[in-house]
N, C-alpha and C positions, 0 to 999 in steps of 0.2 A: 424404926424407919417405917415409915406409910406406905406401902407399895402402891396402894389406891392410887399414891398421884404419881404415879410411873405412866409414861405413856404407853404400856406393852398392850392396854388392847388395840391399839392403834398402831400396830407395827404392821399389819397386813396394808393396809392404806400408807403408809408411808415407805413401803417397800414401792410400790406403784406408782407414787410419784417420784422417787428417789428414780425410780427407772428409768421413767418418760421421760425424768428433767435432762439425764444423761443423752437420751437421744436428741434431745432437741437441741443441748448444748455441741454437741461434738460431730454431728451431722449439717449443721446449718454453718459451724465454723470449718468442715474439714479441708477444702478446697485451700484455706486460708493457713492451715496448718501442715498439708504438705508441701506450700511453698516453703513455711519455716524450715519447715527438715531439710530442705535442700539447701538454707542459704544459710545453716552454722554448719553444714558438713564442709571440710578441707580436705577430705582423699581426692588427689586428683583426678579418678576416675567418677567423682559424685557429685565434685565441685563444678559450676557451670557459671559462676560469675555473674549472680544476680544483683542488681543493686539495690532493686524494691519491690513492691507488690506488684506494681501497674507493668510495673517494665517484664519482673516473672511473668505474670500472667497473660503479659503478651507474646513474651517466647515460647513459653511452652504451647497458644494456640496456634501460632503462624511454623513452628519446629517442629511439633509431636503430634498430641491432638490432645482436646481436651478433658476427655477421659483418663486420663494418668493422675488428675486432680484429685479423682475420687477412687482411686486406685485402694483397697484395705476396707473401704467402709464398710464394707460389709459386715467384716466379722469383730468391725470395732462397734458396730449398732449393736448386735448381738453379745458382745461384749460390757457394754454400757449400760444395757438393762441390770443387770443384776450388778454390774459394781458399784454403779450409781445407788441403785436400792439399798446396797448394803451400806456407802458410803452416807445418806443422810440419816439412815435408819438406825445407825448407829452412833451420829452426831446425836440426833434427838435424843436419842436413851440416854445416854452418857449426859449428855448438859444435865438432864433433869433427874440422874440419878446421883451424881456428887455430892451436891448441895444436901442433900438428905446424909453426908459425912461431914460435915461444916465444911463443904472445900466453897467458895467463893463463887459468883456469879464469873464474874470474868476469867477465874483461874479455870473453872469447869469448864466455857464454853474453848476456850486453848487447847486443853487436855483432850476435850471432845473431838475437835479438829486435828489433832493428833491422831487419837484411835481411828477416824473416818481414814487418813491419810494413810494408814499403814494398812486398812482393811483393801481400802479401793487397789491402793498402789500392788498389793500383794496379789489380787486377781489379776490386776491390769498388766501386768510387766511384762507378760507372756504376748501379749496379743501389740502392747508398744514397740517389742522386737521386729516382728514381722511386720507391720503396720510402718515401720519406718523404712526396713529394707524395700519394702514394695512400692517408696514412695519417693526411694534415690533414682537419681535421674540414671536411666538405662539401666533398670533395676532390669537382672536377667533372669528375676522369677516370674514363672507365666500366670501365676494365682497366688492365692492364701494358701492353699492344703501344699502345694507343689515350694512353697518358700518355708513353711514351717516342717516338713520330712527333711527337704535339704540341709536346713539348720540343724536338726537333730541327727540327721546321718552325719554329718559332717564334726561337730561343733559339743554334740552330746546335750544331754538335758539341763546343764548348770548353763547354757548360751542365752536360754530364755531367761534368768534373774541374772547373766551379770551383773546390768547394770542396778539392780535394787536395794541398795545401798545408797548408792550415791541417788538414786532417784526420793530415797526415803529424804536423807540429808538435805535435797534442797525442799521437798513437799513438805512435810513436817513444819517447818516455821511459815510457809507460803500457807497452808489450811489454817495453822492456828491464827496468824496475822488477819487472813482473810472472815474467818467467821467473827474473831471477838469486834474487828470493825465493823463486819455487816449488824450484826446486834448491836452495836452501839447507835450507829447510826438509825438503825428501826425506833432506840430508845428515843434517840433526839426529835427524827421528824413525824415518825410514825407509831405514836406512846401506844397508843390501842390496841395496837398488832393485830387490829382490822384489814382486810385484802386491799391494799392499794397497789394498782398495777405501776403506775408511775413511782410513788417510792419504792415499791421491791426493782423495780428496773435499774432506778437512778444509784440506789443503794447496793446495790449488786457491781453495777460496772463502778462505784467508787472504793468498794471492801477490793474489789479485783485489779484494779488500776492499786492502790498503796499497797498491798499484799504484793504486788509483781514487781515494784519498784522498788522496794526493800529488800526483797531477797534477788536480784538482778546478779550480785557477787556470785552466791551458788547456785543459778542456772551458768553462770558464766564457767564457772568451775566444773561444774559436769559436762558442759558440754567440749571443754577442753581433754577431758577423761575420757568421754564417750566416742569423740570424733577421732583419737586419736591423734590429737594435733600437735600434741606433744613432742611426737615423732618429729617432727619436723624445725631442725635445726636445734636439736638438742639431743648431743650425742647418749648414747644406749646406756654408758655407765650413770648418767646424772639424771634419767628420766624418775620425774616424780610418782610415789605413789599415795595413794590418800588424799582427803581434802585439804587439810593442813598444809602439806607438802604443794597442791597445786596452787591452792590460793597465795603461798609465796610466790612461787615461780611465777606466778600471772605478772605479781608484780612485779619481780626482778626482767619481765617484758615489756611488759607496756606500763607502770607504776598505777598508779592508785584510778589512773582513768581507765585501765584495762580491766576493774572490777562494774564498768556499768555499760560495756562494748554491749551493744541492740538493747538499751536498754526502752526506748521508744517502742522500738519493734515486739517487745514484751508486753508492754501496756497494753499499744495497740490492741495485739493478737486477747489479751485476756479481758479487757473490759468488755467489749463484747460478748464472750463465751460466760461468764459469771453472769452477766447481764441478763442471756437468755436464760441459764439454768436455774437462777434466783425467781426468774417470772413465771416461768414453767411450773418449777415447784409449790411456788405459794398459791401458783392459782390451780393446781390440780389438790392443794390442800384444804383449797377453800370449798372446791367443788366435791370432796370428799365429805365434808362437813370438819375435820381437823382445827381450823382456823382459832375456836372458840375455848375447843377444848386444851389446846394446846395453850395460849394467851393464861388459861385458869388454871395451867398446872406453875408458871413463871414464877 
C-alpha cells in the first residue's frame, strides 16, 4: 500500500473545513430545526400543534419571542467545529484509504459515510440532548450549562447517549446513501472535480433530498422511540422495544403510509442543510488549495 496517496498530509486543512462547513450548515438552518423538534414531539406538555413552518414561525413571534428559535446554538456551533472536522476528515481518509485493500469505489465511499456517521454522531449526541430540550416549547431550562447539570443530576450520565443507538440506526444508511450519491453525481456533471459552486450546491441538496427520503421509515421510528409516543394508546404490557419491534407497530398503526408521516418536511429541512455544508466545504477546499490534490489522489 502507497501511503503517499493518502490524504494525511492534508488532514489539518480538512479538519478546518470539515469545521466551518458544520457551522455554516447547522447555524444558517437552526431556526429551521427547532421548529422540527417541536413539531414530532407528542408529550403533551411540548406539543403545541403546529401545522407548518410559516404558521410555527408565526406563533412563536406573535406568543413567545423570537429568540427561542435560536435557543442551544451556541454550544451546537461549538460543537460543530470539531464534529463536523472530524466527520469529513474521516470521510476523506477512509474513501481514499480502502480502495488501496481492493474495497470498491462505491463500497468505500458507503463504509466511509458510515465511519463519519458514527464519529460525528458519537461526539454529537451529548450536545443533541440538551440542544432539543432547550428548544421544547416552555423548555424550563434557563441555559445550556443550567439544562445539562440538570439532566446529569437527575437522569445520570447514560441520559446523554440514550438515544445513540437508535440515532446511529437511522444516520448510518442516511450518511452512507447521502455521500455515494453526492460522488456520483460530481461523477456525472462535475468529471473534473474542479470548484464549481453551482454543482456542489445543486449536488448536495439532491445527495440530501434522496438520502432523506429513503431512510424517512427510520427517522420515523426514532422519532416514535425518542418522543415517547408510544406511550400513548398502547398499553405498558405491549410497549415495543427496538427498531424491528417499532417499525412493526408503526404499521400495525397507521400501515405502510405511517412509514413516510413528514416525510416532505424531511426533505425540505435537509436539502438545504447538505446544500450549504456541501458548498462551504468544497469551497474552503478549494481555498485551502485541496481541490487538486484530492481530485489526484481518486
Amino acid at each position: 500500500m502507497d501511503t503517499s496517496k493518502l490524504p494525511l498530509d492534508n488532514i489539518p486543512a480538512h479538519l478546518l473545513s470539515g469545521g466551518l462547513a458544520g457551522i455554516g450548515e447547522h447555524c444558517v438552518m437552526y431556526p429551521v430545526d427547532c421548529i422540527k423538534t417541536r413539531m414530532m414531539t407528542v408529550l403533551p406538555n411540548h406539543s403545541v400543534g403546529y401545522t407548518g413552518l410559516i404558521q410555527a414561525v408565526v406563533r412563536i413571534v406573535r406568543e413567545e419571542n423570537p429568540r427561542v428559535l435560536f435557543r442551544g446554538i451556541g454550544i451546537v456551533a461549538a460543537g460543530e467545529v470539531p464534529s463536523h472536522a472530524l466527520y469529513f476528515t474521516s470521510y476523506e481518509v477512509v474513501k481514499e484509504l480502502l480502495p488501496s485493500f481492493g474495497v470498491g469505489s462505491v463500497m468505500s465511499q458507503g463504509i466511509a459515510g458510515a465511519v463519519a456517521s458514527i464519529l460525528h454522531d458519537g461526539f454529537m449526541n451529548p450536545i443533541e440532548v440538551v440542544k432539543q430540550r432547550l428548544q421544547l416549547y416552555h423548555s424550563p431550562y434557563k441555559g445550556t450549562f443550567h439544562c445539562a447539570k440538570s439532566v446529569y443530576q437527575t437522569e445520570g450520565l447514560q441520559a446523554f447517549y440514550r438515544s445513540y443507538s437508535t440515532q446511529l440506526i437511522m444516520n448510518i444508511p442516511f450518511q452512507m446513501v447521502h455521500f455515494v450519491i453526492y460522488e456520483f453525481f460530481q461523477d456525472k456533471f462535475n468529471p473534473t472535480r474542479h470548484y464549481n459552486p453551482v454543482s456542489h450546491m445543486l449536488c448536495g441538496a439532491g445527495a440530501g433530498a434522496i438520502a432523506a427520503a429513503i431512510t424517512t421509515p427510520l427517522d420515523v421510528a426514532r422519532t416514535f422511540l425518542n418522543t415517547y409516543e408510544q406511550h400513548i394508546g398502547v398499553e405498558s404490557e405491549r410497549r415495543v422495544h427496538g427498531i424491528f419491534g417499532t417499525l412493526f407497530k408503526i404499521h400495525e398503526i397507521s400501515g405502510f403510509r405511517g412509514y413516510f408521516k413528514g416525510m416532505s418536511a424531511r426533505v425540505v429541512f435537509q436539502m438545504p442543510s447538505t446544500a450549504i455544508c456541501w458548498s462551504v466545504y468544497e469551497l474552503l477546499k478549494q481555498l485551502l488549495g485541496l481541490k487538486d490534490s484530492v481530485h489526484h489522489h481518486m
